[in-house]
N, C-alpha and C positions, 0 to 999 in steps of 0.2 A: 872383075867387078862383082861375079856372082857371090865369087868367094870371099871377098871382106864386108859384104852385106851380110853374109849367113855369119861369118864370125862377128861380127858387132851384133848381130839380133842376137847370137845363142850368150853372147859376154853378158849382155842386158837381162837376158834371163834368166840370171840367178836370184834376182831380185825378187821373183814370183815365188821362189820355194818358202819364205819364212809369211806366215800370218799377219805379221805387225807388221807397223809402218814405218821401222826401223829406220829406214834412208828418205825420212821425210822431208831432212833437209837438204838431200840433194837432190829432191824434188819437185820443190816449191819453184821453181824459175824451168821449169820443163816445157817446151814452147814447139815439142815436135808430134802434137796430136794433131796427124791427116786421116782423112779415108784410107783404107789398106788399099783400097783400086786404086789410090792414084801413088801409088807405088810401082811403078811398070818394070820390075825386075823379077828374073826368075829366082824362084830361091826354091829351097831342100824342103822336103816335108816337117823338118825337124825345123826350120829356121819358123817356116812357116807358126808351125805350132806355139813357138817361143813368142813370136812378134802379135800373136790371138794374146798369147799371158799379158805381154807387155804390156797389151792395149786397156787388158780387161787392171793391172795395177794401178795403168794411168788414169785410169777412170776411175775407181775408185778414190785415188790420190785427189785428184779432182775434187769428186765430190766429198771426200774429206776437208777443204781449203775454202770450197766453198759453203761448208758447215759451218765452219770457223770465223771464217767473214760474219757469217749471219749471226752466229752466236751471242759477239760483240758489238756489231751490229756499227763499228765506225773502224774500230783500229787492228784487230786482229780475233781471232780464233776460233771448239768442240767435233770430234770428228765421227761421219756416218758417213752409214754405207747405202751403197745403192740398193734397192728391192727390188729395182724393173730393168729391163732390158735395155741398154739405151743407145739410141742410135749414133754411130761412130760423127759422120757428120754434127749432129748437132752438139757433143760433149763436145766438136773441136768451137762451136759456135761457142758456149758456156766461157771457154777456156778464152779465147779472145775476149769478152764481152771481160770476164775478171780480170783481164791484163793493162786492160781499159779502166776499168774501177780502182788498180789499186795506183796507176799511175797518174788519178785524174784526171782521166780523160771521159767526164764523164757522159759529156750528148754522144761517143763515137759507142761509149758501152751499154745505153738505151738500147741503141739504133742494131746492135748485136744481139745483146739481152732479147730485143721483143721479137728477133729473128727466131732463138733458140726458146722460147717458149713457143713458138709459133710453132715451130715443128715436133715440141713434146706435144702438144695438143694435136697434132696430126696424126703423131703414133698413137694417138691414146694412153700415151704417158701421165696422168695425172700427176702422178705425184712428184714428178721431174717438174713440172708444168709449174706446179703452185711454189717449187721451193726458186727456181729461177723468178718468179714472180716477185717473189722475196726480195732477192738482192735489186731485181728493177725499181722495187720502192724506196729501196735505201737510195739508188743511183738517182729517180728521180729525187730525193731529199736532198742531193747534194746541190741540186740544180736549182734546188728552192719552189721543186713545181708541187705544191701540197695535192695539188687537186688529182695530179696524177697517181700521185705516189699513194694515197690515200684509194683510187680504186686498183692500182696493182692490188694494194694489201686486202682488200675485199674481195677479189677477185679469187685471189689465192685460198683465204678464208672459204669462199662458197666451194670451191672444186674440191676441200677435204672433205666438206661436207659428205660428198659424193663417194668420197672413197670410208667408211665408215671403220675400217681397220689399219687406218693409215699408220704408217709408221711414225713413232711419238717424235722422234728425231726431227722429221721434217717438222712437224704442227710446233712443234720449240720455235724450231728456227723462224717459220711465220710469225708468231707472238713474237720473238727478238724482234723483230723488224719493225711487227705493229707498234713495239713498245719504244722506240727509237721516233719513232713521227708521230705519237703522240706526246712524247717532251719536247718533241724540235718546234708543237706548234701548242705547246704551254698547256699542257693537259697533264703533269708529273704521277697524281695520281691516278691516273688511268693507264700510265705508262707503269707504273708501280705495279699494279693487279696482272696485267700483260706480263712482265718480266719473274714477279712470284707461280705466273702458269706455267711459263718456259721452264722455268727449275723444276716445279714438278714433273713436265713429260721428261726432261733429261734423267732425272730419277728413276722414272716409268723403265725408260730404255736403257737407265744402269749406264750411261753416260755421264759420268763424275766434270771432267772439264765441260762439256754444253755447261753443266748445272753452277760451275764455279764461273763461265763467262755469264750466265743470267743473273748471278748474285750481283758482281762486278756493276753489270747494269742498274741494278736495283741502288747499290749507294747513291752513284747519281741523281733518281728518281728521288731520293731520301734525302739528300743533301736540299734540295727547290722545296720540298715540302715541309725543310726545318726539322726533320726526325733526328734530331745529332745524336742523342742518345742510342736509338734504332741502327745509324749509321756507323755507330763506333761499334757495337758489337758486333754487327756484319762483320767488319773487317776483318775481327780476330777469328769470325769462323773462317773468311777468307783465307785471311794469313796460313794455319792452318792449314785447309783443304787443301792449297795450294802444294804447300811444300811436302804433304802427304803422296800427292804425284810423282810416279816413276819420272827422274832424271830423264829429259827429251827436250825438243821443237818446242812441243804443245804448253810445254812448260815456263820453258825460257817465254814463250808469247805470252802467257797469262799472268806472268809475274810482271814485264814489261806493262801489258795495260795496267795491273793495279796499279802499279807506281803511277802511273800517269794518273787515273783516276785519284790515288792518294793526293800528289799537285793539284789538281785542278777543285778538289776538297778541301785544297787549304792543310793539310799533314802535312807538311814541307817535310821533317825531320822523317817521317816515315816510309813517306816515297822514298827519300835520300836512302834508307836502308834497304828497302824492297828490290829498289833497282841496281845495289851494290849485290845483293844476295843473286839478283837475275844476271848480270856482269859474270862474276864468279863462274856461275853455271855453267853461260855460254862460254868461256874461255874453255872450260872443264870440255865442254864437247863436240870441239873445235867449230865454231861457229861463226864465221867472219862478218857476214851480213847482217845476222845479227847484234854482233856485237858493236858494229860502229853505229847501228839504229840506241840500242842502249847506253850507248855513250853518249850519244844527242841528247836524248832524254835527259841523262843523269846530270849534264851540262845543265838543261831548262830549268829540272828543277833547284840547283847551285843556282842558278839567274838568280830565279825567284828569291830564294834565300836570302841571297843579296839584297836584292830589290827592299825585303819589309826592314830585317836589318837596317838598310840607310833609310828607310820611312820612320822608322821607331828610333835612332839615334841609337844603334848599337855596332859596338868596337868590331861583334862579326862579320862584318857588310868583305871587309879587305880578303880574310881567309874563302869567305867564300866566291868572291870573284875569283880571286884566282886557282879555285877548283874548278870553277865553270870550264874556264880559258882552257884549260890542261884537259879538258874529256872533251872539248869542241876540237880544240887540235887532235888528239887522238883520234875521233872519230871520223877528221878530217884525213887524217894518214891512212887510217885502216879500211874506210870505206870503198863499198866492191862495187856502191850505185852510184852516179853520177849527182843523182838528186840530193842522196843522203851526205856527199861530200859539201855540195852546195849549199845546203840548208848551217851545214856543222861551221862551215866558212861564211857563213850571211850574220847567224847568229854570237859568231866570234866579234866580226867585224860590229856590230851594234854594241856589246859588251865592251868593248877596246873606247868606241866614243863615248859611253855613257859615263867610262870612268877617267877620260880624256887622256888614254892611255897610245893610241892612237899613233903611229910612227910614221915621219914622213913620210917614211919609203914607201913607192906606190906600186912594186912589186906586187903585195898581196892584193890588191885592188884590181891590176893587171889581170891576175891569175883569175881572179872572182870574174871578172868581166867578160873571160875567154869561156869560161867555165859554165854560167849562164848560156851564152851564146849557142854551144852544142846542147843543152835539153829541148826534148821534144815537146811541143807544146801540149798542153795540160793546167788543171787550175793550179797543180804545185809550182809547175814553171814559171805558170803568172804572179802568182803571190811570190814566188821568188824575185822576178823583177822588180813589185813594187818595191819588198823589203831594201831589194841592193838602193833602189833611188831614193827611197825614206832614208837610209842612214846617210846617203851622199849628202844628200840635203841640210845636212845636222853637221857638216864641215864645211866653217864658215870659209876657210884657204881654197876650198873648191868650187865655194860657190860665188869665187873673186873671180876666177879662171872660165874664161868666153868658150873656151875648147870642151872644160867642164860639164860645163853647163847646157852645151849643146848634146854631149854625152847623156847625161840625165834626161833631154829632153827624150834621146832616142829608146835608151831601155824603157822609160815608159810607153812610147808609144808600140814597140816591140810587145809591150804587155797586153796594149790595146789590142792589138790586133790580135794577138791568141785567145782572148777572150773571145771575141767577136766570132775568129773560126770558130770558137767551142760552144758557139751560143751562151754561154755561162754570164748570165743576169749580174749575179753579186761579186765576181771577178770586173767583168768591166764597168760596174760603178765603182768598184773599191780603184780600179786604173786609172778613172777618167779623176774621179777625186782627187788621188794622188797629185795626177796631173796640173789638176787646178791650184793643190799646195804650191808644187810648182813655180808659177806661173804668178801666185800670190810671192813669194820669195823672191822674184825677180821682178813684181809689181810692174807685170804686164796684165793691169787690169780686166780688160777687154776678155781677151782670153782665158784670163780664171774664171771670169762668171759664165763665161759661153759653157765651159766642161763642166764647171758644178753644180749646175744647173743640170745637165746632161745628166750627171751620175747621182742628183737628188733627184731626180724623176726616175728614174730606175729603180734605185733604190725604193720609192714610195710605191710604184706598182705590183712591186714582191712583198710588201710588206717589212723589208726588213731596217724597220727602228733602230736598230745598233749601229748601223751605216749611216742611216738617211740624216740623227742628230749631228753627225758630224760634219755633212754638208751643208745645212743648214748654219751652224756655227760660222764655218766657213763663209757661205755666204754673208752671212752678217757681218766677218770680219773684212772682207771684203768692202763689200759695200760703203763702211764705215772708211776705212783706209783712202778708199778714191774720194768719198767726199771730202773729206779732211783738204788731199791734195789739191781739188780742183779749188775748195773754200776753206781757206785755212782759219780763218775765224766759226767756221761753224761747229760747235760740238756735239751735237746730235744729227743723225740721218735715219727719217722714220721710216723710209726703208729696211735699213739693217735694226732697229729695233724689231720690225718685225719679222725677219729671221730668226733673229736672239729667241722671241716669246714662242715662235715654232719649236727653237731647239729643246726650251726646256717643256715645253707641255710634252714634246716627245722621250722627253727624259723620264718624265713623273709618269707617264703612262709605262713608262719599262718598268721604274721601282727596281726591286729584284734581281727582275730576270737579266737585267744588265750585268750581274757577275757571271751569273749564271751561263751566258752566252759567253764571255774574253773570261775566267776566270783571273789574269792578269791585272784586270781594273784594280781589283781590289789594292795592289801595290804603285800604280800609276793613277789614284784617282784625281790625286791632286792637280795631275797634268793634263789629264785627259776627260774630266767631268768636273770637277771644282771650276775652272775658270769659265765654262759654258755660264752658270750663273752669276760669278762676279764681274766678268766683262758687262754679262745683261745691266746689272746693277748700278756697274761706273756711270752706261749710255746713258740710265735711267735716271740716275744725278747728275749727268752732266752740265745740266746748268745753273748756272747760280741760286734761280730762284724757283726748285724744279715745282711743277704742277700736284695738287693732292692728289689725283688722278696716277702721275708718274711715282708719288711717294706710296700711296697704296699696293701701287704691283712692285716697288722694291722691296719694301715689308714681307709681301707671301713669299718672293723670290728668296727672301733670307729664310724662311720657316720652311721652304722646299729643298733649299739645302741642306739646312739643320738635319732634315728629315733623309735625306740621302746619303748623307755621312753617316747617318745610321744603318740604314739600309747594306751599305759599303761595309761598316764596320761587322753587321752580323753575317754578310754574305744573302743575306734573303732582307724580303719584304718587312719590316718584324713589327710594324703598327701599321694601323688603318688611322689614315685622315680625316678627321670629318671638321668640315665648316665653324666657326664658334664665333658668334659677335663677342665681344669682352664687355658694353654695355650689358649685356644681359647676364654674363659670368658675375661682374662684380663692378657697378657702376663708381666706384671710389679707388679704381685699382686705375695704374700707370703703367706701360708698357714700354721698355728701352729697346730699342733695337742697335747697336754698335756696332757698324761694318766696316771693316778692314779694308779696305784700297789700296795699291800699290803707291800711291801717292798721296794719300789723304788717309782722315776718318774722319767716317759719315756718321750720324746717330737720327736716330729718326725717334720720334716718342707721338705716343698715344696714347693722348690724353680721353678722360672719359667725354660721351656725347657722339654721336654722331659725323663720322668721317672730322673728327679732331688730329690732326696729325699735324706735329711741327717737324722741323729739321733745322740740321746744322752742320757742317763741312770744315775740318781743322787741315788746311789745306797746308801741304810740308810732315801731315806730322805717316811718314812710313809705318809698314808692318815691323820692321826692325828696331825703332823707338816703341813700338807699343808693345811690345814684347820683349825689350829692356827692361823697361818701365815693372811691366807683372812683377817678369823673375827676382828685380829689386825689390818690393813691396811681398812678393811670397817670399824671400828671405827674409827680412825682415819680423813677419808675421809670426814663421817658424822655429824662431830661435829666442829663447826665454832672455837671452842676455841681449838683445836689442834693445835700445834706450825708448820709451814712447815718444819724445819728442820726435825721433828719426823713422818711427812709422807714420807718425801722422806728416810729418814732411813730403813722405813717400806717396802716402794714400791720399794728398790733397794733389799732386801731379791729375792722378785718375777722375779726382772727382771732376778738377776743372775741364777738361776732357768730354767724361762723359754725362755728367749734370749742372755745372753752372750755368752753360747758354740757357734751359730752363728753369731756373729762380724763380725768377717770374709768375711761371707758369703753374708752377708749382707750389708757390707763397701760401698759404690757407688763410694770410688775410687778403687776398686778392676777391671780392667779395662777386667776381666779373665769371669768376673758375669755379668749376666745381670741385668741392673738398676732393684730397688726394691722403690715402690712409697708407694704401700699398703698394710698393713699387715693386714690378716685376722685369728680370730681366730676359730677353732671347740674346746671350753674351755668342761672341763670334770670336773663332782662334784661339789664342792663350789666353785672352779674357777670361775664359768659363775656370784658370785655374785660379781666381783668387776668389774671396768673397766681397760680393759689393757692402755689406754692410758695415766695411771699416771704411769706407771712402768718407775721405774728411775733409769739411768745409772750410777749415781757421779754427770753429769753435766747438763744433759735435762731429760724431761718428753719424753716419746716413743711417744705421740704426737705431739712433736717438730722437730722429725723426719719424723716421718710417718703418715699417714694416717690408720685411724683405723677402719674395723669392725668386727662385730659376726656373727655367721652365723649356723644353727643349725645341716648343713651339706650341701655338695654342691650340693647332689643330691636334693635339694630340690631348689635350684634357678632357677630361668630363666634368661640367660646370656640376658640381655636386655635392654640399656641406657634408664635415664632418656626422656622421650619426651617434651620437650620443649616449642615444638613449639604450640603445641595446648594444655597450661596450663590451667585446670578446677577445678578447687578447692572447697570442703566442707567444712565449718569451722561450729565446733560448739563448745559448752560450757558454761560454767554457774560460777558464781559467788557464790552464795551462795544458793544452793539448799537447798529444805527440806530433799529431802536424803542424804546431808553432815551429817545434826544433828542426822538424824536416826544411822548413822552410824560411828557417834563418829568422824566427821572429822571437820577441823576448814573453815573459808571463804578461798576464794581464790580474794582478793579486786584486783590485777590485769588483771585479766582474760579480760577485758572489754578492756583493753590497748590493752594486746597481740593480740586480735582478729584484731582490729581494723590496729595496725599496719599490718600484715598480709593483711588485705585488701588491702593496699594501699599498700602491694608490689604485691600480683596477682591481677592484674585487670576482669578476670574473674572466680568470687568464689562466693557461695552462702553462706550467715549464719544462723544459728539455735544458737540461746541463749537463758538463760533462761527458761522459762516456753514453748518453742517451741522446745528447745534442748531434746526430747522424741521419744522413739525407733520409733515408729509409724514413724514418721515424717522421721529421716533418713534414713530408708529403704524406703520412699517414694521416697526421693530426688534421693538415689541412682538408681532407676527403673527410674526414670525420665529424668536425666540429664547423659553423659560421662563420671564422675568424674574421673580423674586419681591421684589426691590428698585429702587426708581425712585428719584434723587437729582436732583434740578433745584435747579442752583443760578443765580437771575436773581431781575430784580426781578417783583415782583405786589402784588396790591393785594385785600385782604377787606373787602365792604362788605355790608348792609343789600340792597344794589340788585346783583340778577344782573349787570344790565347795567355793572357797576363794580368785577364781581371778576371777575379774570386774573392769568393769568401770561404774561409777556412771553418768546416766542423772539425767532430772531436780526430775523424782519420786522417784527410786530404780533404783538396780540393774540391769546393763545388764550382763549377763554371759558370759564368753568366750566360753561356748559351745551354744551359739548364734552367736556369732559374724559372724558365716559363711552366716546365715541367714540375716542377718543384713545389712552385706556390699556387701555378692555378688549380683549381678544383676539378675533377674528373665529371663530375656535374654540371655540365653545361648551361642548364637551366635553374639552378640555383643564382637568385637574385643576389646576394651578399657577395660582394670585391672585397678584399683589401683596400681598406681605405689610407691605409698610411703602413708603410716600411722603414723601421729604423733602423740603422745599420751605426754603430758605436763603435770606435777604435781602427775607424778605416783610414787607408791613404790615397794619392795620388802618386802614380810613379815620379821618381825625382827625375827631372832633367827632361820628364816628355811634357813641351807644352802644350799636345792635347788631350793628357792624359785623361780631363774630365769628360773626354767623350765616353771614357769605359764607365762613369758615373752614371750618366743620360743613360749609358747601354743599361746598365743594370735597373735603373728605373724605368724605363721604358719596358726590360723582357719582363720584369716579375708581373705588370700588369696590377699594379698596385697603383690606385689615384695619385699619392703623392710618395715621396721618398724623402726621410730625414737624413743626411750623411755627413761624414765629415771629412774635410779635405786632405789633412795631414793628422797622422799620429797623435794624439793629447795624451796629455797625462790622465792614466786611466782614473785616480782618486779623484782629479776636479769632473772628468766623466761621470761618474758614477753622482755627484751632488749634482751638476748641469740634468743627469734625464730625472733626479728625483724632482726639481722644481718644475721642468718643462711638462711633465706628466700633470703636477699640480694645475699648472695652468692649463693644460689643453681639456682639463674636465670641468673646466665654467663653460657654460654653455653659450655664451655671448659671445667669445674670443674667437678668431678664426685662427689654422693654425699656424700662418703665418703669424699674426701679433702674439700667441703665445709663444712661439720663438721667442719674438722678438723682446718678451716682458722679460722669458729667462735671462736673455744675453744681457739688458738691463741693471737686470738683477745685480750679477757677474761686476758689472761696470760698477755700481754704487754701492753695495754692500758687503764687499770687502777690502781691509784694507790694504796697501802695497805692501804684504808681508813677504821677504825671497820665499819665507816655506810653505804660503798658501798667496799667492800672488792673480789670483783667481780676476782681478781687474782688467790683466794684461789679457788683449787682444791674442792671443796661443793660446789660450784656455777657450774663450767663449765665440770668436771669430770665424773655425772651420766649419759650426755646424751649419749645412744650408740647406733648405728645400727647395724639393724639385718638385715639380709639378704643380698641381690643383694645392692652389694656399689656402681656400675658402673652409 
């Protein structure tokens, strides 16, 4: 016995001869730090000596892993060295407490953690003291406990104090941590200045990876605060830095989180590349553990890919599914952790249903279910359970099956209860939820509201909103569902109404930070936040003849989604709300509201005066006829060789739809009404892609009548006229750029007229053409000068997908998640907006029917009162004559600038005649221009 103790100690100590941490990887899983006393075998002076190295590498190792931790501060990695002496016992405390942390387990790695700082503070270890401190705040963050976590980190903080020459390493790793709980509890920038300190002390101590996992940190922080610009050049220092690092561990992990941080920033293609470059790597040096962690990954973010793909209607949704499949299996093959196999086989199994790819055979099902069974409890364990019984549930063949279904009931309760041992808050309200889905699916009433209720009270004493609206929803759907059963003639239950108005005030109080938390939403919003509001909506009209009281709250509820789909679409917050009666905007102005139903459409209008609101319900008429309907009438619209008889055929379907129940109402000789000059609309779904002003009655276009604009909610205007008087004008634009050909667009040979004309209607305006027409430049001008008018005339594109709506200057792209940066003024207290942005020769994506949401987007970021745009492609020559008259008109000062629209379009219609070579009457020429926003 002596002698294969002394040969294993003196084998292991060779490890101690080299400086580096060369064998970190076969380190990391090292789980044999004891006391040397409790070792009760004799060994050699020489074993002896070797098993002091070993202990003093493990320690370091150690405390490298958990530098690394702290660095990242969620998913991995930077590594230091100890300065103090540290006592054997408590590095084995440390060492547990992290085995605990990284497996989830996190009340057991508190409860270790405050042991192992308890005994740094005995020895008078400080500086051990404050960096365990560290990771106890992360651990309590995982747990949701702010208050504690929050004075670990203070804690930690005051004890450097004390040590005035502290090693910069640790005080990094502190700010990592601070900077971690102060985004988890919506402080981004305060987390931002914490994580730019960490990079500096990693600096200080010539720690290159600490400094590249503080960067790391910081996009995140950058991404909540909307710096995209800031965000995008980090990366390439990242990119970069990264690959700048000696081939290693440390490597593979830091390339590993940016992928993920790339994903959950929305870089899908880039992550895609980061994490194939980190793949590569680890193969290169021989890394198994790692490598089936990186194959998960590169799986999630292929998910994802997929996921926007089939949201945007694009052909690559297939190829990337089945790249996912093939690095989930793989990872499922090659993985060395039970978890990581689990996870690779959970998220296959979701993929296989989502694409209803899904194989009898219940084989794999089997295996997953055995496979679960042996992990040890932990919150990964538990969120694994749910995951397994969320997808069960989404097979309808299983959820036929009594055997099934008692199955489902057991892995969740299984979940319950690990939660429970873990004390872990947001594990068993996300269980007990689960549960009550459940429970609802097999419409055993009683029982769903008993658990959702459970896991909505939970949920609401952690604070955590991104759970709690779910239950809530739930609840309402609930609620709703029995009453029906028990009273089948009832269609409202004020009950579940009032769950509904809880879900979404807890929705609008996220805003944001809702992607922000599931970065996922973004591609699942439609399933998982869009219907919170339209079910509200259906209850709220559920009855024939609903109350103004009930037609009032579906009104905001339609302009709180507007407002969230925006939100969704930029990934952040990107307008503030504020209150606006419309009597006082514009007492002659009419409001549509057009709501989609799965079964119906609703239109609600407001009228001027004082809580005036009618309604009307086309009950049969589906989302799939009303989005027939568009796509017929935008073909139509868009193609010169369409007969007008057969657009107005098309566009009298819409009008009867959305304006003849109010005729009446509307009449201006109804002597009962108040005049009605302009109609505005809040359009809903593919409505927003056509323009209401060819909607046709039998006899006119609804621009013949009225004055028309869009608007993407009221709360979003500032009721505030054109100003006239001191007209300042941007004009810029190009002809034929290099970035037309990049991007597949053709010249634009009038652009050089339009501008021109344009000048010689504003006499004070500046131009940018051409090879001068670049971002640089107009953000300059804007800092420089007043502007209250921006004219860009080039090509662009409105899509669905941020990443697919720009405007083209004379290089590339400008992105609409610039344009904030772009056009507002660095001057914060400079009074003068843009009052109006015109944007000439723009399109909407073909085939995305909500492509006008990248319209709104772009009206909404420039921060411009209104937006002139145009829906598809025109002929740029009738372009170029349509802005010289519409300029004429919007400089009388009587005219607001919706009616000056509306006199051009007019114009358009009566003053020329049906010539094929100037055909300027036809609805393609004067039809796509429409305003957004403030028409006044």
């Amino acid at each position: 016995m002596k002698r294969l103790v002394s040969l294993s100690v003196n084998k292991i100590s060779k490890v101690c001869v080299p400086r580096k941490f060369n064998g970190l990887a076969k380190w990391v899983n090292l789980r044999f730090f004891v006391p040397v006393r409790s070792l009760r075998l004799v060994v050699s002076a020489s074993a002896l000596m070797a098993l002091k190295c070993l202990l003093r590498t493990a320690r370091s190792l150690l405390l490298a892993l958990l530098g690394l931790s702290l660095s990242l501060g969620i998913h991995t990695i930077p590594l230091v060295r100890a300065e103090l002496p540290v006592a054997t016992e408590t590095l084995a405390l440390v060492q547990v407490g992290k085995n605990h942390y990284d497996t989830g387990q996190f009340t057991e790695a508190v409860q270790i953690l405050q042991q192992a700082a308890q005994g740094y503070a005995e020895a008078g270890n400080t500086l051990q003291q404050a960096q365990v401190l560290s990771l106890l705040s992360l651990t309590y963050q995982k747990l949701g406990q702010w208050q504690a976590a929050e004075q670990a980190i203070q804690t930690s903080l005051s004890l450097l104090e004390t040590v005035p020459q502290a090693n910069p390493r640790v005080r990094a790793q502190v700010f990592n941590a601070q900077g971690r709980l102060q985004l988890a509890t919506g402080n981004a920038e305060a987390a931002l200045a914490s994580w730019e300190q960490a990079e500096t002390l990693y600096q200080q101590a010539s720690d290159p990876v600490g400094a590249i996992g503080s960067q790391i940190n910081q996009t995140e922080a950058m991404q909540s605060l909307g710096l995209y610009r800031r965000t995008e050049q980090l990366y390439q220092r990242l990119e970069q830095a990264l690959f700048e690092l000696e081939d290693s561990p440390v490597k593979v992990a830091g390339l590993q989180n940016f992928g993920t941080v790339l994903r959950q920033g929305g870089d899908l293609e880039k992550s895609q590349d980061i994490l194939n470059k980190s793949l590569a790597l680890t193969q290169a040096l021989g890394l198994p553990q790692q490598e089936s962690q990186i194959l998960l990954s590169l799986g999630n973010t292929e998910q994802t890919l997929a996921q926007r793909a089939k949201v945007f209607e694009e052909s690559s949704a297939e190829p990337y599914t089945q790249a996912a499949l093939s690095h989930y299996q793989q990872a499922a093959m090659t993985a060395t952790l039970p978890l990581t196999r689990i996870q690779a086989q959970l998220n296959q199994l979701n993929l296989l249903i989502e694409t209803d790819s899904l194989s009898p055979d219940q084989e794999f099902l089997s295996s997953l279910s055995t496979g679960l069974s042996t992990l040890p409890a932990s919150r990964a364990s538990v969120y694994a359970h749910v995951n397994f019984a969320e997808s069960l549930l989404q097979i309808p063949e299983l959820m036929a099956q009594k055997q099934r279904t008692n199955d489902m009931a057991a892995i969740l309760t299984t979940a319950i209860q690990q939660a429970e041992a873990l004390q872990d808050q947001r594990a068993i309200s996300y269980s007990l939820g689960t549960l009550g889905k459940f429970y609802e699916k097999t419409q055993d009433w009683t029982n769903a509201k008993n658990v959702t209720e459970k896991a909505l009270l939970i949920a609401q004493q952690m604070n955590a909103a991104d759970i709690a609206y779910q239950w809530q929803w739930q609840m309402g759907r609930l609620l709703q569902a029995q009453a029906q059963e028990n009273s089948p003639n009832l269609l409202v239950n004020s009950d579940a109404i009032a769950y509904y108005n809880e879900a979404v005030k807890t929705l609008n109080n996220l805003r944001g930070d809702l992607v922000a938390l599931n970065p996922e939403i973004q591609f699942s919003f439609r399933e998982t936040v869009e219907p919170v509001y339209r079910e509200f909506v259906d209850l709220l009209l559920g009855s024939p003849t609903p109350n103004k009281a009930n037609l009032s709250q579906a009104r905001d509820i339609m302009e709180a989604l507007q407002l969230a789909e925006l939100d969704n679409f930029f990934r952040d917050a990107c307008a503030t709300p504020e209150a606006v009666n419309i009597d006082n905007v514009d007492p002659q102005a009419a409001i549509f509201y057009p709501i989609i139903l799965p079964n119906r459409l609703e239109v609600i209008l407001k009228l001027p005066g004082q809580n005036n609101l009618r309604h009307y319900a086309h009950q049969g008429v589906s989302e799939p006829q009303v989005d027939q309907a568009v796509e017929q009438l935008r073909q139509d619209l868009t193609k010169r060789s369409t007969s007008i008889s057969k657009i107005k055929q098309d566009a009298a379907q819409l009008y009867d739809w959305l304006i003849r129940p109010f005729e009446a109402d509307l009449d201006p000789a109804n002597l009962d009404k108040p005049t009605v000059k302009t109609l505005v609309f809040v359009l809903d779904g593919s409505l927003r892609n056509i323009p209401p002003s060819t909607l046709y009655d039998g006899e006119k276009y609804l621009v013949e009548r009225y004055a028309v604009a869009l608007t993407p909610g009221l709360q979003l205007l500032e009721p505030k006229p054109l100003n006239r008087q001191n007209f300042r004008a941007l004009i810029a634009g190009t002809t034929n750029a290099p970035s037309f050909e990049q991007e597949g667009f053709s010249t634009l040979d009038n652009v050089a007229d339009e501008l021109a004309g344009i000048r010689n209607q504003l006499n004070l305006s500046q131009s940018l053409e051409n090879q001068d027409f670049i971002q640089d430049n107009i953000r300059n001008q804007i800092n420089m000068e007043p502007f209250n008018l921006v004219h860009i005339a080039t090509h662009g594109k409105f899509s669905s997908n941020p990443q697919q709506t720009f405007l083209l200057d004379w290089s590339g792209r400008i992105n609409v998640q610039d344009l904030d940066n772009l056009l507002r003024t660095n001057e914060p207290n400079r009074t003068t907006a843009i009052e109006l942005l015109v944007l000439s020769a723009c399109e909407t994506a073909a085939g995305d029917k909500r492509a006008a949401l990248g319209l709104a987007g772009i009206a909404v970021r420039a921060g411009a009162r209104s937006t002139l745009a145009t829906l598809w492609q025109v002929n740029d020559a009738s372009t170029a004559e349509f802005m010289r008259r519409f300029y004429q008109q919007l400089k009388e000062p009587q005219l607001s600038k919706a009616e000056a629209l509306r006199k051009t379009q007019i114009a358009f219609l009566t003053e020329y005649p049906d010539d094929p070579d100037k055909d300027y009457l036809r609805p393609y020429h004067w039809a796509p221009f429409i305003l957004v926003g403030n028409w006044l």
